[in-house]
N, C-alpha and C positions, 0 to 999 in steps of 0.2 A: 852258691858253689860254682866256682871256675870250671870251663869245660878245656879239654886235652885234645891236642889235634896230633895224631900218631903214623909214623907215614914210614913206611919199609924201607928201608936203602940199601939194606946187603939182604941175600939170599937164605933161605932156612935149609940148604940144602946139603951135607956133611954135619949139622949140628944134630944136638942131641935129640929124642923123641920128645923131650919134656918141652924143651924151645920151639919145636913144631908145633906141637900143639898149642903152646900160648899163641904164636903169631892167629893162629887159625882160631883161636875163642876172643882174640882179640878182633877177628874180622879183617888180618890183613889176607892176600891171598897172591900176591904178588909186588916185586920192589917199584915202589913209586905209588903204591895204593895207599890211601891216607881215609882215617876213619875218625870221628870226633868223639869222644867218651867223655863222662862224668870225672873231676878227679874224685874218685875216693879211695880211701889204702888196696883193697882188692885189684883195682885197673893200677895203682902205684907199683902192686909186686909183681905184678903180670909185666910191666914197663921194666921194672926194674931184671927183672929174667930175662929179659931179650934185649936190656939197654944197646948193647954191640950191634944189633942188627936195626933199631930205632931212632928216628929223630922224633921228638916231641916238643911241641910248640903249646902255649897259652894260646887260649882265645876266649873271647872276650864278648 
């Protein structure tokens, strides 16, 4: 299984409680912080909720 490298670019700062919390179970904690997770669908919907505030890259 491919790992996901997921890295802040906008701020969670005006958005909702629920998008706070994803960045933060995601293990972001500030923009430019990047963290490498597993893909599997769970990290997919969590990515997928904060897509606006994420860039996410393969690696290999």
């Amino acid at each position: 299984m491919a790992d996901l490298k997921i890295t802040q670019a906008k701020s969670g700062v005006g958005g909702k409680q629920n998008q706070k919390d994803t960045l933060r179970t995601l293990g972001l904690k500030r923009i430019g912080a990047s963290v490498v997770r597993q893909d599997t669908p769970e990290v997919r919907g969590m990515i997928r909720a904060v897509a606006h505030l994420v860039t996410v890259e393969e690696v290999k």
